[in-house]
C-alpha positions, 0 to 999 in steps of 0.5 A, a space after each residue: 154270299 161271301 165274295 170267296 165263295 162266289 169266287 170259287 163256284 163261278 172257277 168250277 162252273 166254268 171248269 165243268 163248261 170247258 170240259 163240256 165244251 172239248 168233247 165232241 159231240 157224237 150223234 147216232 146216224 138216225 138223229 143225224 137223218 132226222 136234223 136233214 129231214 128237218 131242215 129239208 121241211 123247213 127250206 120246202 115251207 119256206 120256198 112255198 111261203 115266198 112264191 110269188 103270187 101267195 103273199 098276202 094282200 097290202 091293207 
C-alpha cells in the first residue's frame, strides 16, 4: 500500500473514532437496572467465594 494512502485512512479512522468518541452514551433505564443487578451478583459471588472457612484446602 502506498504511504499516502495508509496516511489518509489511518486520519479518517481516527476522525470517525473522535466522533464516536464525543457523544455520549445514552442507555435505556432497563439496561441500566440490568448492569446493577450484574455487578450486584458478581460482589454477592464474590463475598461467598472469600468466606472464610470455604477456601480450598492447601496440597
Amino acid at each position: 500500500m502506498h504511504p499516502d494512502i495508509h496516511l489518509a485512512l489511518h486520519h479518517a479512522r481516527a476522525a470517525e473514532l473522535r466522533d464516536q468518541a464525543s457523544t455520549p452514551l445514552t442507555r435505556a433505564p432497563k439496561d441500566t437496572l440490568r448492569i446493577r443487578l450484574g455487578w450486584t451478583l458478581v460482589e454477592l459471588g464474590l463475598r461467598l467465594a472469600t468466606r472464610p472457612g470455604t477456601a480450598a484446602p492447601a496440597h
